[in-house]
Each structure stands twice: as structure tokens, then as C-alpha cells.
N, CA, C and O atoms as a MOPAC input file, in Angstrom:
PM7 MOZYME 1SCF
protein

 N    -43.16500 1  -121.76000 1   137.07200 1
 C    -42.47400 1  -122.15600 1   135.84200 1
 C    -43.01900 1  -121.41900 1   134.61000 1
 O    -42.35500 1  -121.32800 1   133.57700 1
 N    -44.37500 1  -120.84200 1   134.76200 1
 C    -44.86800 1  -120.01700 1   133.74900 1
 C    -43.90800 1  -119.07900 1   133.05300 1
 O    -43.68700 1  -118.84300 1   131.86500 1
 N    -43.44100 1  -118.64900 1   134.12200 1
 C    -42.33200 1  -116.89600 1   134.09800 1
 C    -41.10300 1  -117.24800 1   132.72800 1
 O    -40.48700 1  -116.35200 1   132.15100 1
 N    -40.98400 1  -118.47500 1   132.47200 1
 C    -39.46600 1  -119.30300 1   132.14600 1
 C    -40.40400 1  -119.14900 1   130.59900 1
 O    -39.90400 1  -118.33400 1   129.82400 1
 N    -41.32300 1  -119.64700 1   130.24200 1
 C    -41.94600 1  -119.80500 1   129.14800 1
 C    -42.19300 1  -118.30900 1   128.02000 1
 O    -42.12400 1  -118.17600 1   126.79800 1
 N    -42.50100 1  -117.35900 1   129.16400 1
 C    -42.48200 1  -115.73400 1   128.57900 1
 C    -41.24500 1  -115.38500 1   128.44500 1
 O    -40.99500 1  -114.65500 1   127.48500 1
 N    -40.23500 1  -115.75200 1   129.25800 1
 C    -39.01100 1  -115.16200 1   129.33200 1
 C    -38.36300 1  -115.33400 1   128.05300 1
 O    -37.84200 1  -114.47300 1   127.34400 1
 N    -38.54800 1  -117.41000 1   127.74500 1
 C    -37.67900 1  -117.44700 1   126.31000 1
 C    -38.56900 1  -117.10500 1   124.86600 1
 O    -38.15700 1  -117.10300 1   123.70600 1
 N    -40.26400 1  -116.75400 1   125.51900 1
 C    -40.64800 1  -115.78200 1   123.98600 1
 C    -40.32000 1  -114.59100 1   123.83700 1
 O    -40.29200 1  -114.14600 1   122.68900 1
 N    -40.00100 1  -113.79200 1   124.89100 1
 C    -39.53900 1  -112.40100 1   124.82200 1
 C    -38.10700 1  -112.47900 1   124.04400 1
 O    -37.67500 1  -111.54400 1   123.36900 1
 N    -37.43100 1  -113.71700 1   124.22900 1
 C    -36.36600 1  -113.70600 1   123.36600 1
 C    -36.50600 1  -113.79000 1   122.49800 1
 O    -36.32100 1  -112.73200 1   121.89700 1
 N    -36.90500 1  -114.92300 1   121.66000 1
 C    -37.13600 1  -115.18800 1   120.50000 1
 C    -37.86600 1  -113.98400 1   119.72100 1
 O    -37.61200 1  -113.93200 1   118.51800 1
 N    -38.77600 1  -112.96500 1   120.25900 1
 C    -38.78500 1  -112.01200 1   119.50200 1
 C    -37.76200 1  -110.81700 1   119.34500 1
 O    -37.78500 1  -109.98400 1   118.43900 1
 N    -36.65900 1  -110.89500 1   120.62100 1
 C    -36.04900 1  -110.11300 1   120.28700 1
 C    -34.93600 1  -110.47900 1   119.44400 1
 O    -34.25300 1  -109.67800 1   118.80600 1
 N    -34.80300 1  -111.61700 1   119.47200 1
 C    -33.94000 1  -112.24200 1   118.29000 1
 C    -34.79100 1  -111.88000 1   116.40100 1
 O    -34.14200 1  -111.37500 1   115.48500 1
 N    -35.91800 1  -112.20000 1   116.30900 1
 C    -36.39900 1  -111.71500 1   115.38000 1
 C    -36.46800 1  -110.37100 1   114.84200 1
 O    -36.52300 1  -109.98300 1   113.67600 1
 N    -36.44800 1  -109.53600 1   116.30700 1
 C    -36.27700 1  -107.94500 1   115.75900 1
 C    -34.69100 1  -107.14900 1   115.30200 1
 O    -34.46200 1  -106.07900 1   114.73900 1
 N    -33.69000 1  -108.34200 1   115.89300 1
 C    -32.42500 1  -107.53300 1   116.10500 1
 C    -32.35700 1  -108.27000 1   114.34700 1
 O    -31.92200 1  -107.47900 1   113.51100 1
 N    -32.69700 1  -109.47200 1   113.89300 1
 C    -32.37700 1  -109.61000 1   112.76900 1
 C    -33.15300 1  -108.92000 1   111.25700 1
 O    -32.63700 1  -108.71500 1   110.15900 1
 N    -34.55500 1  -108.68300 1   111.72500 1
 C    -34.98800 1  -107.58100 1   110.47300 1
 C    -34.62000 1  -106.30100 1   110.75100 1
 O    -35.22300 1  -105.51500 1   110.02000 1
 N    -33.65900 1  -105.62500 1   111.72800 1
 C    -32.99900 1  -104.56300 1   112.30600 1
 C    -31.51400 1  -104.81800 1   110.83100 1
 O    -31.22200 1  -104.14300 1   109.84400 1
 N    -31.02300 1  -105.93500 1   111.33600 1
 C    -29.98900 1  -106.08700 1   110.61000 1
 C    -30.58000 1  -106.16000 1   109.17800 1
 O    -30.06300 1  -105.45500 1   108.31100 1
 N    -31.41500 1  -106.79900 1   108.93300 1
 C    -31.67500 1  -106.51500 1   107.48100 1
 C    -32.33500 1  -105.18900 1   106.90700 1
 O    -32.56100 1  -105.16800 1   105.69700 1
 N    -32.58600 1  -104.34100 1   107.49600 1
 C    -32.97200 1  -103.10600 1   107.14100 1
 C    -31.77800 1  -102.04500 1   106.97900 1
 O    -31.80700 1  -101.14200 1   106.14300 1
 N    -30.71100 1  -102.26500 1   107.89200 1
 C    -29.51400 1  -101.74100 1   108.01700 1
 C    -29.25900 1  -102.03000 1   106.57100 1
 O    -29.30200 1  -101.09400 1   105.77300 1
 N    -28.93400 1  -103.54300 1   106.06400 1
 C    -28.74100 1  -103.82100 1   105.40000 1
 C    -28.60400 1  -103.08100 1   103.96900 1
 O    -27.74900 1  -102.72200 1   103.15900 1
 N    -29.50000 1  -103.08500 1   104.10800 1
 C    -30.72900 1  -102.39100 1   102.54300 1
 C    -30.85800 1  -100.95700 1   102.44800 1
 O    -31.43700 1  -100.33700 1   101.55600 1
 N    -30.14500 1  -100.40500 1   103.65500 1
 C    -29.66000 1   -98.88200 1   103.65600 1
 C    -28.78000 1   -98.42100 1   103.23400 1
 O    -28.59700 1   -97.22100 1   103.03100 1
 N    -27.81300 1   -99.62700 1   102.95100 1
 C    -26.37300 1   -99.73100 1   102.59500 1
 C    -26.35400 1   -99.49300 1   101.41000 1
 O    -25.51400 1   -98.82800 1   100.80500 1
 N    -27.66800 1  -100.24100 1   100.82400 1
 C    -27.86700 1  -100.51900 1    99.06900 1
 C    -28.98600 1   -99.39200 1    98.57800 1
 O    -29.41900 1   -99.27200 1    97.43200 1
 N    -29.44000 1   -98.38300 1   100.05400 1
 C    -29.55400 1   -96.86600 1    98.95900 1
 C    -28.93100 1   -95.93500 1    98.29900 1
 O    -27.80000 1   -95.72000 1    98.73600 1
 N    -29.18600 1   -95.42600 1    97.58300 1
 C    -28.16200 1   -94.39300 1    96.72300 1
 C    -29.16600 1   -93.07100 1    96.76700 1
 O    -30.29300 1   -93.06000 1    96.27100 1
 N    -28.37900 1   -91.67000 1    97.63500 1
 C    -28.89400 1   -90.70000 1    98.15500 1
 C    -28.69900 1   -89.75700 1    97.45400 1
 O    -27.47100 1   -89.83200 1    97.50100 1
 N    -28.96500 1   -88.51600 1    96.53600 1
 C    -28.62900 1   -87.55000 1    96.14400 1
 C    -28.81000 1   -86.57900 1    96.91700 1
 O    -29.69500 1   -86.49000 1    97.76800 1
 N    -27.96500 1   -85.78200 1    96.65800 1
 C    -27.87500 1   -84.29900 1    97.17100 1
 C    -27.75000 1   -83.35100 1    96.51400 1
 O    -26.60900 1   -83.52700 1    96.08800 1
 N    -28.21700 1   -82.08400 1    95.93300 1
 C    -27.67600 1   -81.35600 1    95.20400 1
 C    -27.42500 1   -80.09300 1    95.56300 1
 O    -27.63300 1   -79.83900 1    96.75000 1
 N    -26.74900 1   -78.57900 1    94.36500 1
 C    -26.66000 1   -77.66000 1    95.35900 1
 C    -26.90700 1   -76.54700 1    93.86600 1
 O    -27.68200 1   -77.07900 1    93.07100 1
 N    -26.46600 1   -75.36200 1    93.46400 1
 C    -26.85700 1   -74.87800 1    92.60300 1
 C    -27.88700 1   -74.94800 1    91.64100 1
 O    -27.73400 1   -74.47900 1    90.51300 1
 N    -29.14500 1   -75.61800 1    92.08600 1
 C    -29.96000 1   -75.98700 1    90.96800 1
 C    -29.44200 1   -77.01000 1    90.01900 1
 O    -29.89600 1   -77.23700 1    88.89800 1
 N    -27.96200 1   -77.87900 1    90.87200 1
 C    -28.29400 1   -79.21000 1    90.21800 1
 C    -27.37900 1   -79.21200 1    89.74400 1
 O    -27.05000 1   -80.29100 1    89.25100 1
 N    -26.51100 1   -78.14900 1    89.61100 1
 C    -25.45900 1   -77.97400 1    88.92700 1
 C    -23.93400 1   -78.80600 1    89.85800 1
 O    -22.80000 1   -78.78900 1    89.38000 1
 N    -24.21300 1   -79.32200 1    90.91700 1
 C    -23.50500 1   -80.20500 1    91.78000 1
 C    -24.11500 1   -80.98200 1    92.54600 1
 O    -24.84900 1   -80.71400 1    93.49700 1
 N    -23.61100 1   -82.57100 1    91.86000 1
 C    -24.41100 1   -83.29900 1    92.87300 1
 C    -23.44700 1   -84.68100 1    93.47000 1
 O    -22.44200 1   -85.22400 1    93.01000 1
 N    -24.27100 1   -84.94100 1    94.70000 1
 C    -23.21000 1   -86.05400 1    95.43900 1
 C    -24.55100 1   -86.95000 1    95.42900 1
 O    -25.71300 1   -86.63900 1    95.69300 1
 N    -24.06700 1   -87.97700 1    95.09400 1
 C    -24.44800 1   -89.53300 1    95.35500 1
 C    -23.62300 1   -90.64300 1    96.68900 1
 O    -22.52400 1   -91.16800 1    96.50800 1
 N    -24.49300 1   -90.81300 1    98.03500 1
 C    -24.43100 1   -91.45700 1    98.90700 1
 C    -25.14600 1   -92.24700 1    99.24700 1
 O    -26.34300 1   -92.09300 1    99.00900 1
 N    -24.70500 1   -93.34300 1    99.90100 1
 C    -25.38700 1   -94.29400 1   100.08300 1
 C    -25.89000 1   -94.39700 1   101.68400 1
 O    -25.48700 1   -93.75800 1   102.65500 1
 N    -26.92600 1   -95.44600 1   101.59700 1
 C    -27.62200 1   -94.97300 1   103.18800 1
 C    -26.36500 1   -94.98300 1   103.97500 1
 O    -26.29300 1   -94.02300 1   104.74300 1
 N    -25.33200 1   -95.81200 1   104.00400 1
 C    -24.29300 1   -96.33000 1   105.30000 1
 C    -23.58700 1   -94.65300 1   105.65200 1
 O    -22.87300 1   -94.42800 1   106.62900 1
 N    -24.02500 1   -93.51500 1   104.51500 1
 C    -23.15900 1   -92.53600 1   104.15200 1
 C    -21.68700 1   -92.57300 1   103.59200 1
 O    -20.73300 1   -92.07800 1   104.19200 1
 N    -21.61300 1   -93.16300 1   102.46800 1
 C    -20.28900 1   -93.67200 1   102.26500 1
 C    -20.71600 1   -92.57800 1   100.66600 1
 O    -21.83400 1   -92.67600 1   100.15900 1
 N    -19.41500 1   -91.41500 1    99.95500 1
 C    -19.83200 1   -90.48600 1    99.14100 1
 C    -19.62700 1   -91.84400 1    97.81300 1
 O    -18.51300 1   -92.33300 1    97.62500 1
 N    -20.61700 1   -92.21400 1    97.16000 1
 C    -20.64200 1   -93.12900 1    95.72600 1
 C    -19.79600 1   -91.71900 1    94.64200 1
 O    -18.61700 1   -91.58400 1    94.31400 1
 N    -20.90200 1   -90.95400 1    94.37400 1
 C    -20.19700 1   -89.98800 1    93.18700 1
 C    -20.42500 1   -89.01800 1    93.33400 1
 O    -21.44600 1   -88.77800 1    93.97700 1
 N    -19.73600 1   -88.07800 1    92.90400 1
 C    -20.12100 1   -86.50500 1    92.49600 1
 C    -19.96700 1   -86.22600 1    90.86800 1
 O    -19.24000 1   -86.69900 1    89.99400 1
 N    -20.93500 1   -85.29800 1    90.89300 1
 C    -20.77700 1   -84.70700 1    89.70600 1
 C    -21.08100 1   -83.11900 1    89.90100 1
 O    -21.88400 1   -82.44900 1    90.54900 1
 N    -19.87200 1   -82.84500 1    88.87900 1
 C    -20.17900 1   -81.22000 1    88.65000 1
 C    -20.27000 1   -80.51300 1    87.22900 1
 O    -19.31900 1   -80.55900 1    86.44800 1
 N    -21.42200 1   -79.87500 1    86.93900 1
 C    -21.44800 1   -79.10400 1    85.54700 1
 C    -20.17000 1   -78.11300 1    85.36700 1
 O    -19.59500 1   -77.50100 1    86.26800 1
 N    -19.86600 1   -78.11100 1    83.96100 1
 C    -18.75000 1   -77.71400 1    83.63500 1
 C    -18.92500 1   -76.23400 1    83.64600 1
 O    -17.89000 1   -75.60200 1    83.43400 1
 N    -20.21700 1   -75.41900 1    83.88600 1
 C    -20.91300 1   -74.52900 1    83.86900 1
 C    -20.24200 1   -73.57200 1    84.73200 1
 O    -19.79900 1   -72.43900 1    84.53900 1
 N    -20.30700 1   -74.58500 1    86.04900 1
 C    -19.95600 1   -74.26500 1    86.82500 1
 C    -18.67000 1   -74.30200 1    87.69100 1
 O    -18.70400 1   -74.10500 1    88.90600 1
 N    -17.51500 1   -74.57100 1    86.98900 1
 C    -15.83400 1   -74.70900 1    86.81300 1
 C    -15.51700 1   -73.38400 1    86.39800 1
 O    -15.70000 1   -73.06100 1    85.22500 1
 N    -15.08600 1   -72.62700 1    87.19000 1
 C    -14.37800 1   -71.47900 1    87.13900 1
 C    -13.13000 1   -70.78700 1    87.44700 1
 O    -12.98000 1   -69.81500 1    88.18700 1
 N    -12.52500 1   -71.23100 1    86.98000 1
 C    -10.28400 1   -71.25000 1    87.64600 1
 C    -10.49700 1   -70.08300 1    88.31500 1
 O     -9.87700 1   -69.85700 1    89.35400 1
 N    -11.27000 1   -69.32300 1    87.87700 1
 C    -11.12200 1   -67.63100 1    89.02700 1
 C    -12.12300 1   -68.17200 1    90.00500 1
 O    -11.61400 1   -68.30700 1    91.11700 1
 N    -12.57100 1   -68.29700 1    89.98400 1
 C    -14.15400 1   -68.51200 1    91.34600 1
 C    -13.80600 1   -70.16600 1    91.95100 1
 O    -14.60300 1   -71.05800 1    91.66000 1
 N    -12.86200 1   -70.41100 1    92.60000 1
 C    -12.73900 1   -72.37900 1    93.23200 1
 C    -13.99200 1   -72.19500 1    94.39700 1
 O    -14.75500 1   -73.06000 1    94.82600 1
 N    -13.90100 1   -70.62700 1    94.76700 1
 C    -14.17900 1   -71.15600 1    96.37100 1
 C    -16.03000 1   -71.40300 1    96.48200 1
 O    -16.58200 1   -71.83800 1    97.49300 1
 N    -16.91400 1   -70.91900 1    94.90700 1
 C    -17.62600 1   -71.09700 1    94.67900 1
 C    -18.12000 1   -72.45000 1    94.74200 1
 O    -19.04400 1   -72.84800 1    95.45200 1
 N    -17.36400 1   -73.17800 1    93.86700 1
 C    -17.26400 1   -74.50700 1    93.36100 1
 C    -17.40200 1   -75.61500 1    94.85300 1
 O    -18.24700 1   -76.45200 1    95.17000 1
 N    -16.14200 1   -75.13000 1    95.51100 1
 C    -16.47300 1   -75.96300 1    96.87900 1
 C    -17.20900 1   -75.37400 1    97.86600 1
 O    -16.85900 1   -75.73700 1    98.98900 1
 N    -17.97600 1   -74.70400 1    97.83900 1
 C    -19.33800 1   -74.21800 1    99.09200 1
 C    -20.28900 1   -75.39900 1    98.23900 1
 O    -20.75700 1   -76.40300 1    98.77600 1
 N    -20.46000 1   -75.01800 1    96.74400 1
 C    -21.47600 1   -75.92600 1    96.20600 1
 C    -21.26600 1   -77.50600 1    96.62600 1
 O    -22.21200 1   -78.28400 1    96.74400 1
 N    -19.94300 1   -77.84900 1    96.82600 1
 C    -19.81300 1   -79.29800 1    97.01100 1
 C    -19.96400 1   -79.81600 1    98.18800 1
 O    -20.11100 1   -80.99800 1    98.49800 1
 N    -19.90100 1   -78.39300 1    99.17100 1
 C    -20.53500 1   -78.99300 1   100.52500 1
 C    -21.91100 1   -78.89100 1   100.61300 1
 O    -22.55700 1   -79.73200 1   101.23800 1
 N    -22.39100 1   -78.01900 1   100.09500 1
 C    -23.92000 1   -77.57600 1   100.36100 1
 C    -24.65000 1   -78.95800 1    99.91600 1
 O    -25.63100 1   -79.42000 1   100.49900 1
 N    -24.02500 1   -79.53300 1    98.80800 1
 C    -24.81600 1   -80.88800 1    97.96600 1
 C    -24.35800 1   -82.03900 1    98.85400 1
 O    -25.17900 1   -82.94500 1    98.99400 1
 N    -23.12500 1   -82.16400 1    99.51000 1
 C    -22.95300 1   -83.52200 1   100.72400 1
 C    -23.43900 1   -82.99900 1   101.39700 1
 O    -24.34400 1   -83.81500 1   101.56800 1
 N    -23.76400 1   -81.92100 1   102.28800 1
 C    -24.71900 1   -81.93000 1   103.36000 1
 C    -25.99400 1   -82.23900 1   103.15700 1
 O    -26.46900 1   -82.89400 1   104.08500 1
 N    -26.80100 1   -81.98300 1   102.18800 1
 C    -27.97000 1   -82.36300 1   101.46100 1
 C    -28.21200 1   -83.62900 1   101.44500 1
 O    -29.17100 1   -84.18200 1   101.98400 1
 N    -26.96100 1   -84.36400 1   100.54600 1
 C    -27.09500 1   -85.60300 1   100.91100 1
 C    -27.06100 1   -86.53000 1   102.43100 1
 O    -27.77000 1   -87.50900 1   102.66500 1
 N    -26.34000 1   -86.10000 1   103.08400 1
 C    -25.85300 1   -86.32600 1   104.19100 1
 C    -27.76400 1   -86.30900 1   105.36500 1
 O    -28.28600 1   -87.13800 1   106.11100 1
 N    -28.01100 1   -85.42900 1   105.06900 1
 C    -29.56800 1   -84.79500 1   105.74700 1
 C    -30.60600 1   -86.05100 1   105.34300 1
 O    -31.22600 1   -86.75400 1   106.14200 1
 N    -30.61800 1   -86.11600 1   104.22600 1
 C    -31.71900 1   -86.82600 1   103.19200 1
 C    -31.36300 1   -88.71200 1   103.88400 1
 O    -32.19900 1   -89.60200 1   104.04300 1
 N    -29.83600 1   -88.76800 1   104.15800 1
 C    -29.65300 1   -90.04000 1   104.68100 1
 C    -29.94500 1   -90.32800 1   106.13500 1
 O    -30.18500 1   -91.44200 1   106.60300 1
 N    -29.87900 1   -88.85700 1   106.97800 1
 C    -30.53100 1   -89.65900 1   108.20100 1
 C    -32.02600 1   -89.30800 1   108.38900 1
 O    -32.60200 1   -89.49200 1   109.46200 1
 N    -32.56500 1   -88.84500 1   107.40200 1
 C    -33.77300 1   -88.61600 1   107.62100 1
 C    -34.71000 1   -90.41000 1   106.87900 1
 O    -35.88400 1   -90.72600 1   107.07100 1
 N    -33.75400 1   -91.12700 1   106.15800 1
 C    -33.77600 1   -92.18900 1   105.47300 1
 C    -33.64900 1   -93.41600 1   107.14900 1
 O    -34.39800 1   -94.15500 1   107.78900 1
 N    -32.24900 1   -92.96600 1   107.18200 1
 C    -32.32700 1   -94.25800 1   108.47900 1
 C    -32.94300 1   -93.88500 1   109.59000 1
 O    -33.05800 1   -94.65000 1   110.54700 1
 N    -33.44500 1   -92.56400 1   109.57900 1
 C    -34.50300 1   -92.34300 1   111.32800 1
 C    -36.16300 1   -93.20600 1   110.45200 1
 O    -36.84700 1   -94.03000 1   111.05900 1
 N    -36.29300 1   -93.00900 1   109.83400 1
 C    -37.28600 1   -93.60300 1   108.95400 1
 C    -37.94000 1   -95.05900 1   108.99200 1
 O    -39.01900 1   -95.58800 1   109.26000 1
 N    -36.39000 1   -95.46600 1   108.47800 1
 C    -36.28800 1   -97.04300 1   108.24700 1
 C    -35.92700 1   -97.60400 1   109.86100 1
 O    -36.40800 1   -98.69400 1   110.17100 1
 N    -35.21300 1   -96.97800 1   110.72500 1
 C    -34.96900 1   -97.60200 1   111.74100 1
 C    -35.62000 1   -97.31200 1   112.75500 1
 O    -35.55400 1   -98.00800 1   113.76900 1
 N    -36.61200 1   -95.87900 1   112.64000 1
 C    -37.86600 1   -95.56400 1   113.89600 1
 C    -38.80700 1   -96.30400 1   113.64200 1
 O    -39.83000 1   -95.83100 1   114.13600 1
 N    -39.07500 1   -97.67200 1   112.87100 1
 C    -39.79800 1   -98.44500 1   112.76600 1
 C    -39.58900 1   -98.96300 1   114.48000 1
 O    -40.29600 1   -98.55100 1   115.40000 1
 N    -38.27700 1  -100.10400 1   114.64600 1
 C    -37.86300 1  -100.53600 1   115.65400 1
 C    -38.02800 1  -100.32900 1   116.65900 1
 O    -38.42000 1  -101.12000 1   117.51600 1
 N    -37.65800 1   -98.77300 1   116.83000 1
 C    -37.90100 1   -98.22000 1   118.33200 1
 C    -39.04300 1   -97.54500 1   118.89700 1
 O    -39.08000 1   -96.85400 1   119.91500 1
 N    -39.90600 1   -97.82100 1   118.14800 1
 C    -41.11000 1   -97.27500 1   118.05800 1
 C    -41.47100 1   -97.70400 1   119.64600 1
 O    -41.31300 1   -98.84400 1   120.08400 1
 N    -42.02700 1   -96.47900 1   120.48000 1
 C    -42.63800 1   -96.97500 1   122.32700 1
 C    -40.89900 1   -97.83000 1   122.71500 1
 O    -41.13600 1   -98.40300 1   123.77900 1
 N    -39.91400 1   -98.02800 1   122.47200 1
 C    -38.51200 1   -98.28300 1   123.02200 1
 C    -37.82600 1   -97.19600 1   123.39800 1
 O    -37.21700 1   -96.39600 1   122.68900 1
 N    -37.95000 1   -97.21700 1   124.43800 1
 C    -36.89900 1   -95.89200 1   125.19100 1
 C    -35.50200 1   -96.30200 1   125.50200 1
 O    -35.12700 1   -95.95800 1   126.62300 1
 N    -34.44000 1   -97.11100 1   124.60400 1
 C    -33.48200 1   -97.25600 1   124.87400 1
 C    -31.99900 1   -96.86100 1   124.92600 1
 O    -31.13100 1   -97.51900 1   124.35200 1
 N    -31.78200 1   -95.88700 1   125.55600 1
 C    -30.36000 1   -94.84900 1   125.81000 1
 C    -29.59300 1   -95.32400 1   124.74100 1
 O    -29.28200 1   -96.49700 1   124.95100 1
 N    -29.07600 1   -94.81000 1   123.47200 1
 C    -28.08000 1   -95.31400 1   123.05000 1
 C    -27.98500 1   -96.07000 1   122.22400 1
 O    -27.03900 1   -96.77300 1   121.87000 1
 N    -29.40700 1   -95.91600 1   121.71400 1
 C    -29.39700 1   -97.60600 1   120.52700 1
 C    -28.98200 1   -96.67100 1   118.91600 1
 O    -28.19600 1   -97.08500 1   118.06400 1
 N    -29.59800 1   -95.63300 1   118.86800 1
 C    -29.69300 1   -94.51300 1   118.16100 1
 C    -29.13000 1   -93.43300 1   117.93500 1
 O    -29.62100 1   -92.63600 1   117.13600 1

């Protein structure tokens, strides 16, 4: 009957981990990520979930002859951002799996 006693603490911690899991998720949601690309002159604001909040672009750098400039810069600054966010949730969430070898959680 011992076996029954470990079995439902192994739960109860995994119930505790799946819920500060969820609350870390959480609170990833409520980061705000920059990215930039020209020395700043374009930048995207994302949030951990990766959802794009804002961009901004210097007027500097608005050129009716040159667009295709303009949008390399606007990818170069969401990919930036984009990088900076999973390097945020491998971070916040390789807490968890830390010694967990589980196919697929990740």
C-alpha cells in the first residue's frame, strides 16, 4: 500500500508544476519584446505569446523610391524580435524541463 501513497505525491507535484508552468506562460504573455533593425531606425514590439504589439518606423527612413529597403528593415526587426522571444520562453520554460526528457512538450 506504500506504492499508492508515492503515486498520489508524484501527482500532486505534478499538479503543482503544470500550474506554475501555466503561470509562467502566463506572464510571457505580459512581456513586451523589442526588436530592432537599422540602428533603431525600425522597431517591432512583441509580446512573449509572439503576438506583433507595435511597430515603429523613423521617418528617416521612408523613402517612396527605396520601399523594398523599408520592408527588409521590418523583417530584420520581427525576426529580432521574434529570436529575443524564444530565447525568453526557452528561458522561462527550461526552468520546467530541466533533467525531463519529454518528446513534445517543447
Amino acid at each position: 500500500m506504500r506504492g499508492m501513497g508515492n503515486m498520489q505525491n508524484m501527482m500532486k507535484q505534478m499538479q503543482k508544476m503544470q500550474k506554475k508552468m501555466a503561470e509562467a506562460q502566463e506572464k510571457l504573455g505580459e512581456e513586451r519584446i523589442e526588436g530592432t533593425a537599422g540602428g533603431g531606425a525600425v522597431s517591432v514590439v512583441i509580446s512573449g505569446h509572439k503576438e506583433v504589439l507595435e511597430v515603429k518606423i523613423d521617418e528617416a527612413v521612408v523613402d517612396p523610391e527605396d520601399i523594398e529597403t523599408l520592408q527588409d528593415l521590418i523583417v530584420i526587426a520581427t525576426n529580432d524580435a521574434l529570436t529575443k522571444a524564444d530565447e525568453l520562453t526557452s528561458r522561462t520554460m527550461g526552468q520546467f524541463t530541466k533533467g525531463l526528457n519529454i518528446p513534445g512538450l517543447f
